[in-house]
C-alpha positions in Angstrom: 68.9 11.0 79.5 66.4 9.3 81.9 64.2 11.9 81.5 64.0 11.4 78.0 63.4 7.3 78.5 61.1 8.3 81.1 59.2 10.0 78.0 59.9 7.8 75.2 57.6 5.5 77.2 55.2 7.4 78.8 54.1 8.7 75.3 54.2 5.2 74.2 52.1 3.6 76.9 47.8 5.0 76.2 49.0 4.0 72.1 50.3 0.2 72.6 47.7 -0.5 70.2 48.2 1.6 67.4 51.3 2.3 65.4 53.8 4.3 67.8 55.1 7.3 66.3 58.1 8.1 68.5 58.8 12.0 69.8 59.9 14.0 67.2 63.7 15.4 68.4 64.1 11.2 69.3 63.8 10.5 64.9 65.6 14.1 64.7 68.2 12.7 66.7 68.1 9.2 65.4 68.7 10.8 62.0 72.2 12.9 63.4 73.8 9.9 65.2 74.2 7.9 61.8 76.3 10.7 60.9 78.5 10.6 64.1 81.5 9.2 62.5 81.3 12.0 59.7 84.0 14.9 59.9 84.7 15.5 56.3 83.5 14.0 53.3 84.4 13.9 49.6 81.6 12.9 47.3 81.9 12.0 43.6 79.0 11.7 41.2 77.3 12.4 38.1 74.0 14.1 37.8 71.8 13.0 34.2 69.2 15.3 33.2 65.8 13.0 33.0 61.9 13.0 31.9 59.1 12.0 33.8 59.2 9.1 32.0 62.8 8.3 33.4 64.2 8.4 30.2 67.8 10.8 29.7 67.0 13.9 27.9 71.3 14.0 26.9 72.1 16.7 29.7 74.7 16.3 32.5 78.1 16.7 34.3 79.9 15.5 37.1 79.8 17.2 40.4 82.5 16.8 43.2 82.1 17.9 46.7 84.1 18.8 49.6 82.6 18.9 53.0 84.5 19.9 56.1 82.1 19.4 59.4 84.2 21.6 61.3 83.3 24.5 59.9 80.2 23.8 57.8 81.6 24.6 54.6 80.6 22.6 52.1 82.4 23.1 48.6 81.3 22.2 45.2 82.5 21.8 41.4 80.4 20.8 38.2 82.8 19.4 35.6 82.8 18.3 32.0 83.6 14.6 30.8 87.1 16.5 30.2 87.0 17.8 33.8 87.2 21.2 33.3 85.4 23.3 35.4 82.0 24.9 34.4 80.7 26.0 38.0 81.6 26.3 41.5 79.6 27.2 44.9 80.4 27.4 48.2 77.7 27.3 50.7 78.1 27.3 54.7 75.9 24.4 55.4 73.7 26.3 58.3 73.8 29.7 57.2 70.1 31.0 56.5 69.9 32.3 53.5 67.3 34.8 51.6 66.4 32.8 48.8 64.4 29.5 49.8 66.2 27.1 48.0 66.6 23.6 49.2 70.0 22.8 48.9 70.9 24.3 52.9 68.4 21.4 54.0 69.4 18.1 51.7 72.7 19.5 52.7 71.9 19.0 56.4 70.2 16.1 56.4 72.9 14.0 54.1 75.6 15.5 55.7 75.1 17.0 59.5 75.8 15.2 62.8 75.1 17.5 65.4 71.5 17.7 66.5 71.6 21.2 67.7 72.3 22.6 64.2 70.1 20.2 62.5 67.1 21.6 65.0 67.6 24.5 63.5 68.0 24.1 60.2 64.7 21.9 60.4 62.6 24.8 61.7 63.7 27.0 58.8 61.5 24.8 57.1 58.9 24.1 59.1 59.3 21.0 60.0 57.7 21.0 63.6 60.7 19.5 66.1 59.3 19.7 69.5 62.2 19.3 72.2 62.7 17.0 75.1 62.5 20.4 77.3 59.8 21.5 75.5 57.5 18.6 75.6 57.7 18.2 79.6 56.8 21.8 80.1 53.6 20.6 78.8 50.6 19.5 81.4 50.1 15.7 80.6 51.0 13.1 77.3 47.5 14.2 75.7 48.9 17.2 74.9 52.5 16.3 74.2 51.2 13.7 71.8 48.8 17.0 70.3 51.6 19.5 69.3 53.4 16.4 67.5 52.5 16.6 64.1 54.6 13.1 63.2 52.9 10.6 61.1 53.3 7.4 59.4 53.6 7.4 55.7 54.1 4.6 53.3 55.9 4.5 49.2 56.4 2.0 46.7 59.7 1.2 45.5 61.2 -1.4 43.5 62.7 -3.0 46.6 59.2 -3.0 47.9 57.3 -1.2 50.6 59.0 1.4 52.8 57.3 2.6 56.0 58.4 6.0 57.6 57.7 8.0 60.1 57.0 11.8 58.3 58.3 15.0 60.5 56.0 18.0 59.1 52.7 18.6 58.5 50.4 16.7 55.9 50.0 19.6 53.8 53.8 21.2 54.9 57.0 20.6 54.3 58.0 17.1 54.8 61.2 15.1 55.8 60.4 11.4 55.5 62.8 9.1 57.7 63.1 5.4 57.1 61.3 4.0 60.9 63.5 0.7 61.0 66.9 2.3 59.9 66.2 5.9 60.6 67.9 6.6 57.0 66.1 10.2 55.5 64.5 8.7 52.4 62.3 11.8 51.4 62.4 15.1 51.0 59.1 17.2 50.1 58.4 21.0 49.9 55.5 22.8 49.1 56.4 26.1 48.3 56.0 27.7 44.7 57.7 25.2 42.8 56.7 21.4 44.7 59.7 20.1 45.3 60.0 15.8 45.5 63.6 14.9 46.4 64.0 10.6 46.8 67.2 9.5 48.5 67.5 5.7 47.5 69.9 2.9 47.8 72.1 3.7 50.8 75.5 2.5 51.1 77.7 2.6 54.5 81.0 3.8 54.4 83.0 3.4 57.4 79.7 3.1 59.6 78.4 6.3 57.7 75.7 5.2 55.6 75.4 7.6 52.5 72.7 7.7 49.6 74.1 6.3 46.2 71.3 7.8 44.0 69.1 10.6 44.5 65.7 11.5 42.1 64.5 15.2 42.1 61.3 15.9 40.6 59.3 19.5 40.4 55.9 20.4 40.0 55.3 16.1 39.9 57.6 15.9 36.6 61.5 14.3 37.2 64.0 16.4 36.0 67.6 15.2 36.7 69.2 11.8 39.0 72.6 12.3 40.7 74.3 8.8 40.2 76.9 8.8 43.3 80.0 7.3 42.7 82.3 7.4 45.3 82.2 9.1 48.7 85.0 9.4 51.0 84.9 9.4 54.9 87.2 11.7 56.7 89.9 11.9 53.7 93.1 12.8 54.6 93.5 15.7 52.4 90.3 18.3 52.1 92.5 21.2 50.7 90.5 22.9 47.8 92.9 21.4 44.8 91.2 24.3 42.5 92.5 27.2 43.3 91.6 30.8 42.0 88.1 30.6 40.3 85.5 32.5 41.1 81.7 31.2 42.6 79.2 30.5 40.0 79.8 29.8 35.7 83.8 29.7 35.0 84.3 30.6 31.3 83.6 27.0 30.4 80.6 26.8 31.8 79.4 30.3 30.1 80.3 28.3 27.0 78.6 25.3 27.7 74.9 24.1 26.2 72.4 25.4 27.4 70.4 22.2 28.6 73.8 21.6 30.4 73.4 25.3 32.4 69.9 24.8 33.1 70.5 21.4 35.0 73.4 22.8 36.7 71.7 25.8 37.8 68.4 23.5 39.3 70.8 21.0 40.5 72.5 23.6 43.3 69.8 25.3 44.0 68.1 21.8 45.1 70.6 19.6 46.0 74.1 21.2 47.0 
């Protein structure tokens, strides 16, 4: 621990007059301990298919989510307005998986408190975390501060100007953390399909602070906005109620429109 202080300002020190970008696994870390308190969550919320204009194209469902942080497992269910069951998926929050699909990573960073797994989860994707351990094996703070590829980035939104510091590399993928609240606002990968996830309007729960809406957009065009409407802290009961189905389309959901399918399908392969 006071080898880490002992960094934080030695790296700080030859920059006192530019904009400090602190030491990568520091943010990483900043980013975990919000989600200390977290052991299990339920989340509630309904995700609206949406042009790039904003506007609903008629598209949606509700999705519920179980997560239990002791194993990883996180759980989830789209339903009808009826709330019958049209999908289910069950993903181990850290397990690599073949496919690139983003949902393991949103996953981790809304969810995840432990650093060690986050670290990991993070270089999946690229997103350069240099380590305490690994910084000091390093000959002098020139060249710590030269393999951190942190940087200052700045977005418009309707509650004004928000400044974050940006783990990944300008042209990478990108995990944009809030610098005053160290909240992860951003999400950007640059893959085949450009992926723009914005994680907006924070609410805290029981000292947990947890996103209430969250804007996906592909290719530069928005294409659905989860509306979060309740979310749980530690409930008392996480048994799976719903018992029996199989993963993916239930019969339902094989009946359901097709717009509806289509935003279901993007919507776990992004998001959960």
């Amino acid at each position: 621990m006071i080898q880490a202080a002992l960094l934080f300002v030695a790296m700080l020190a030859p920059v006192v007059a530019q904009a400090y970008i602190p030491p990568s696994e520091f943010i990483m870390k900043g980013v975990a301990q919000k989600r200390s308190p977290l052991k299990s969550a339920r989340v509630r919320g309904v995700v609206l298919g949406i042009n790039n204009e904003g506007a609903l194209t008629g598209a949606k469902f509700t999705e519920e989510t179980l997560y239990d942080g002791q194993s990883g497992m996180i759980r989830s269910y789209a339903l009808d307005e009826q709330n019958t069951e049209l999908y289910r998926s069950e993903r181990m929050i850290n397990k690599e998986v073949a496919a690139k699909e983003s949902a393991p990573l949103v996953s981790t960073v809304l969810f995840e408190s432990k650093p060690q797994n986050m670290l990991v989860q993070f270089r999946r994707w690229g997103l350069p975390i240099k380590t305490e351990e690994e910084l000091l094996r390093l000959s002098d703070e020139a060249e710590r501060r030269s393999v951190e590829k942190t940087f200052f980035a700045r977005q418009k939104l309707t509650a004004g100007l928000q400044v974050s510091w940006v783990l990944g590399e300008k042209a990478g993928n990108q995990l944009w953390v809030e610098k005053d609240t160290f909240l992860p606002v951003r999400i950007l990968l640059s893959g085949s399909d450009k992926v723009d996830i914005l994680v907006e309007n924070y609410r805290v729960t029981r000292e947990v602070p947890f996103p209430r809406i969250i804007t996906v957009s592909l290719d530069q065009e928005r294409v659905f906005r989860e509306e979060i409407q309740e979310f749980t802290v530690n409930p008392a009961e996480t048994a799976d109620s719903r018992k029996g189905a199989q993963l993916g389309f239930t019969e339902a959901g094989n009946s359901a429109d097709g717009d509806v399918r289509d935003l279901i399908r993007t919507y776990y392969k992004l998001v959960r």
